[in-house]
N, C-alpha and C positions, 0 to 999 in steps of 0.2 A: 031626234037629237043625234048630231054627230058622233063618229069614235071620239073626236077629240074634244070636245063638249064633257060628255061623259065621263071621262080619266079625268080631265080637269074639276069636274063637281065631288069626285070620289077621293081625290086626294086632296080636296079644299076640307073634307068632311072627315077623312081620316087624322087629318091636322089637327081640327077642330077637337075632335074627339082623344086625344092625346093630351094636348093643351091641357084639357077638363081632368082628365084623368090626375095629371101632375100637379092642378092645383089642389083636388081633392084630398092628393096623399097629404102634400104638404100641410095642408087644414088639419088634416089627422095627426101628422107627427111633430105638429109645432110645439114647444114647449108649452104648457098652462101657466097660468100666473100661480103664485105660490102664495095659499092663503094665510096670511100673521094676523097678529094685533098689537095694536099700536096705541100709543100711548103721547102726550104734547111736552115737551119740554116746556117749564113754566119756572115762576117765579115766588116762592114762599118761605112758609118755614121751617126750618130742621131740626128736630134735635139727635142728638147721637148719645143713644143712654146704654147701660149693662141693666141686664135683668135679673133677676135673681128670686128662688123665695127667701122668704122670710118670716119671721116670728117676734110678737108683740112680748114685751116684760116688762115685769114693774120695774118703775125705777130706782125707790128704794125697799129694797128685798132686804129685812132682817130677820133672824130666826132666834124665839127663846126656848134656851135651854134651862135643862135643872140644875138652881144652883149647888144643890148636893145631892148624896144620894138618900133617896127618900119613897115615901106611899104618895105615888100620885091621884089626886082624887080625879070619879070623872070629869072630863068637861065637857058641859051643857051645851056651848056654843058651836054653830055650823060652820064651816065654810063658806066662804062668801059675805059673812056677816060684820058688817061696823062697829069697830069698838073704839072707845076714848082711851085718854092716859089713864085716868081712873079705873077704869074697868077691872075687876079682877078677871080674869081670862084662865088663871089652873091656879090652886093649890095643892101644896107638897106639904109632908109633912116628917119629920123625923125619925129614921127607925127606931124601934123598941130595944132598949140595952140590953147585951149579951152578957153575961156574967164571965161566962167563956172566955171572949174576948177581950175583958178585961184585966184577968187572971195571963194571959196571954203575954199584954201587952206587957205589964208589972216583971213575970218570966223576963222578958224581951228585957227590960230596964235592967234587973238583977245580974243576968248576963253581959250588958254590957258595961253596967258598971266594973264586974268583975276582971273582963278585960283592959280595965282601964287600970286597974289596981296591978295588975299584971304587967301590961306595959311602963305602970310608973317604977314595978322593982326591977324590970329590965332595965330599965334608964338608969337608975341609982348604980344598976351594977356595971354599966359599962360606961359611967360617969367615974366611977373608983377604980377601974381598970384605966381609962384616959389617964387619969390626973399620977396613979402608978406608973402608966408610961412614961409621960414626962419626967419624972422624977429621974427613971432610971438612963434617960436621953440626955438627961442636965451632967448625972454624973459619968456617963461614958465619953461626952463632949470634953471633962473634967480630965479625965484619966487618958484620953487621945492627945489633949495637949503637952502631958507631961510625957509621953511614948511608951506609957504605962501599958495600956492595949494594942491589939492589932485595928488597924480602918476598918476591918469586916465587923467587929461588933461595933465599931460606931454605927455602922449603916444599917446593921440590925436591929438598934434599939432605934434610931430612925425610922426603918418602916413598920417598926410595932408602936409607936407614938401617933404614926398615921393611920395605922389600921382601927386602933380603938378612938381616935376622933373619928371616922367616918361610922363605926359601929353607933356609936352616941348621940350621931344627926339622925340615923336609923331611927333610932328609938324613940327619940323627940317626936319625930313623924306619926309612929305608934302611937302615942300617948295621945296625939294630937286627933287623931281618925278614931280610937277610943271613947274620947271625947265629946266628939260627935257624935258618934252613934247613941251615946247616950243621953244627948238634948233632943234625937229626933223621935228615941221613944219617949220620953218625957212629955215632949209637946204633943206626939198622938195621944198619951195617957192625959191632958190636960181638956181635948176635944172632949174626951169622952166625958171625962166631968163635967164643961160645960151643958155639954147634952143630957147628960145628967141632972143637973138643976134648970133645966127647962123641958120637963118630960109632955111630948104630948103637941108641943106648939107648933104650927103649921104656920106658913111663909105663903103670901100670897102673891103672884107673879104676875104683875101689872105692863100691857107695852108703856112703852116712852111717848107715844105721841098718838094723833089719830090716826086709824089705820084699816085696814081690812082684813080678814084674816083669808089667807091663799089655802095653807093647808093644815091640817090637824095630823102630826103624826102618830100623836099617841092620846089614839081617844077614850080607849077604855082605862080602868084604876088598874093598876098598878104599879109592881116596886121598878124604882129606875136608878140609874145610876149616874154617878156625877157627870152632868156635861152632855146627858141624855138630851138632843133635840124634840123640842114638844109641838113648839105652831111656826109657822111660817108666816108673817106679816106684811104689809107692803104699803105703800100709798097710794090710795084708790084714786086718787083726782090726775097721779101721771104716770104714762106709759110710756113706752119707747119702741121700738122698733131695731132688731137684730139684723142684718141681712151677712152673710157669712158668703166672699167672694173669691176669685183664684187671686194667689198673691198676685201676679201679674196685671191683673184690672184692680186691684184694691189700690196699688200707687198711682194710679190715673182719677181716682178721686178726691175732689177737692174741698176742704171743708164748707162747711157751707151750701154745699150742690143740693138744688133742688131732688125730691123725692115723690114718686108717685106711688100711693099706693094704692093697687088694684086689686078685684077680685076677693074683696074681703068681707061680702055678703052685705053691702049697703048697697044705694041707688046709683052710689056717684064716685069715685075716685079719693080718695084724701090724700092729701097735702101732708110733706112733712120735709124736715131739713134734716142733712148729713150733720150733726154735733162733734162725732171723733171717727176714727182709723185706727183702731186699737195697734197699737206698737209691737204685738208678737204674732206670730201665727201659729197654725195648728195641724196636723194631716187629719183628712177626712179621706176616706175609702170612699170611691162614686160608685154609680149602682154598675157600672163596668168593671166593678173591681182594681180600677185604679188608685193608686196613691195622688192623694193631689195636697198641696199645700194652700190653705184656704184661712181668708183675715175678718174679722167682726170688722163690719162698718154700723155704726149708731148710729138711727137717726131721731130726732123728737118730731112729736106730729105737732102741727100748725092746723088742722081742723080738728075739730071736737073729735076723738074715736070713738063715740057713743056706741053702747052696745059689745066693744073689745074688752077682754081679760088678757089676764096672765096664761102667754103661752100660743093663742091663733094663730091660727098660717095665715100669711096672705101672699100677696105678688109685688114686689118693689122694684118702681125700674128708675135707677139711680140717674138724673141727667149730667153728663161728662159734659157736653158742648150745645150749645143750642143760638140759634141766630135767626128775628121775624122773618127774612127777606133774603134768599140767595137762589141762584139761577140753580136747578135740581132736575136730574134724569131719573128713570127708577132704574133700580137695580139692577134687575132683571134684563134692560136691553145691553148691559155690559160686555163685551168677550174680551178675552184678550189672546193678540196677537202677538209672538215675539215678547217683547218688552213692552207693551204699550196696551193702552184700552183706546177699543174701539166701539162702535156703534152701527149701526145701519138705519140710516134714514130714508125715508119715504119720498122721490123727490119724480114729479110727473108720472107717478104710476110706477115707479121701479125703483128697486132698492140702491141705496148709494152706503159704501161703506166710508168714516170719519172719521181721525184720531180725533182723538180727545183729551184734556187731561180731568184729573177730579182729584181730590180733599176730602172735605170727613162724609161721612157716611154712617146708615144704618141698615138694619136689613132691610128695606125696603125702599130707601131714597139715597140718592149720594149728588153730592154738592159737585156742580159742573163749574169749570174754571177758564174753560176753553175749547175750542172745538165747534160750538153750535150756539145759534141763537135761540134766545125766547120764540116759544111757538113751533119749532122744529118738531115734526112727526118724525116720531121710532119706534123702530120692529121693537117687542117686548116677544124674550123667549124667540133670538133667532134660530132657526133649524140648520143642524149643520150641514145642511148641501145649499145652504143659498146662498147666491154670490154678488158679485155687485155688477150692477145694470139689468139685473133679473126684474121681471115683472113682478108685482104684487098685486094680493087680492084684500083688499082689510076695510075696514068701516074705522071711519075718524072718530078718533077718540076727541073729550075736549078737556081732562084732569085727568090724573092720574088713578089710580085702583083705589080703592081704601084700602089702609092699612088692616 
């Protein structure tokens, strides 16, 4: 082979091998596709609800008290247990007279009679000091017209006329408060006589209607006093439903709004309706230690609560908006950019980024308004170095995530 044979095979092959080289790097330094998941824009339904716990109550909650004070005997019955209107449910019975106290009360009477005797000769006496004044105002009036006196003792017997009428409305007042005090020991002194001529007799304390009993306050005997809370009663056939929300979601509640209640140790979900929005609110301290202002929403159940009492938690997710059929992205593919919400769609293997617009929403779907067709693949959870025309590596979704 020639020189020039030679040189020409050596730099055909020096080429050659350079070539190789630079496609190699580039094979090595080419960007990868950037592996997402993706998820299909589709078409269904939504609802957009607030969550909340909650707590079941009867609905009518009444509680008896004693109506005097008295020996309460024990009571036999449990909680939890049905009783009718008839039912006796506690017996009181009257304390044993004091002698003491009756000795007391009579004192108490004798005393305020006395005062009253007192205040009547108060009155007498500045009833005859009045009528003295007058007298001597008629004749100073008398003797001013004739130039008999100077104008200063007219004015004097003037304001001594006035001083002892105002003394003598005083006193009337006395007599008056006197008075009373002594019908109010009399009428205590008349109690005790009636209890008196019925020594011994117990009152037996029947509810009003049929009912269940929630709590027994006071189950062992003994003595109580007037107005002493005894059982707590309720209507065992209806419950209700508490859900206590931020005022701020509580006015986005509309009467009537469907209620889900979850979590509450059956197989299945139950049903229930918002019935009111209580008209005041309240602060609750969150477990952050915030102050938050928070509103009872009511709801009544529409499935049987079988198995629920007075007082279970459960999980209530209130529905605000709900509609079968609207075009919906999840969540999760949302960013936003400046002012706007965007997406990144899947389009011949690379990412393309969309405005968009959307409407309601929950945490895990929101209502698409514009921007993308039904069908449309999206990055779900974009990374934020990915940009648009970038390759992707992802596996077709064909529905969304479960919620």
């Amino acid at each position: 082979m020639s020189t020039t044979a030679y040189q020409t095979v050596k730099r055909v092959l020096t080429a050659g091998i350079s070539i190789a080289i630079l496609i190699l790097v580039a094979l090595v330094f080419r960007p990868k596709p950037t592996a997402v998941e993706t998820a299909l824009v589709t078409k269904g339904p939504l609802q957009v609800t607030v969550d909340e716990d909650g707590e079941t109550r009867a609905h009518d909650r009444f509680t008896l008290a004693a109506p005097f004070a008295g020996h309460l005997s024990r009571i036999e019955f449990r909680e939890g247990d049905e009783v009718g209107p008839g039912t006796v449910v506690a017996v009181i019975s009257p304390l044993p007279l004091d002698a003491r106290e009756i000795a007391e009360i009579r004192a108490r009477i004798a005393a305020a009679e006395a005062r009253k005797d007192e205040a009547a000769h108060e009155l007498a006496q500045c009833e005859s000091a009045h009528q003295q004044a007058t007298r001597e105002l008629r004749r100073a009036q008398s003797l001013s017209n004739e130039k008999i006196i100077a104008p200063q003792a007219l004015e004097e017997a003037e304001a001594k006329q006035i001083s002892t009428a105002k003394q003598m409305n005083a006193a009337k007042s006395r007599v008056q408060a006197a008075a009373a005090d002594v019908e109010r020991e009399q009428a205590a002194l008349v109690s005790l006589e009636a209890r008196q001529s019925r020594p011994g007799k117990s009152f037996a304390i029947r509810p009003p209607t049929k009912c269940r009993i929630l709590r027994i306050m006071e189950k062992s005997e003994r003595v109580v006093a007037l107005g002493t809370p005894i059982l707590v009663l309720s209507n065992p056939d209806k419950l209700e439903v508490v859900v206590d929300l931020l005022s701020a979601d509580a006015v986005k509640v509309p009467s009537g709004a469907p209620v889900m209640i979850e979590n509450w140790g059956g197989p299945k979900p139950l049903q229930a309706r918002v019935r009111t929005v209580e008209p005041y609110g309240f602060t609750k301290v969150s477990a952050l230690g915030i102050e938050e202002q928070r509103v009872n929403v009511i709801a009544d159940f529409i499935d049987s609560p079988d198995g629920l009492g007075d007082g279970y938690r459960v999980d209530a997710r209130i529905v605000l908006w709900e509609n079968p059929k609207v075009l919906k992205v999840p969540a999760s593919s949302l960013f936003r950019l400046g002012e706007h919400w965007n997406v990144f769609a899947v389009e011949n293997g690379r990412a393309r980024r969309h405005a968009v617009e959307i409407d309601h929403r929950n945490p895990s779907e929101v209502e698409l308004t514009k921007g993308l067709d039904e069908g449309t693949c999206v990055i779900l959870h974009p990374p934020n170095d990915l940009r648009d025309g970038r390759k992707v590596l992802f596996e077709p979704q064909t529905n969304f995530p479960e919620r």
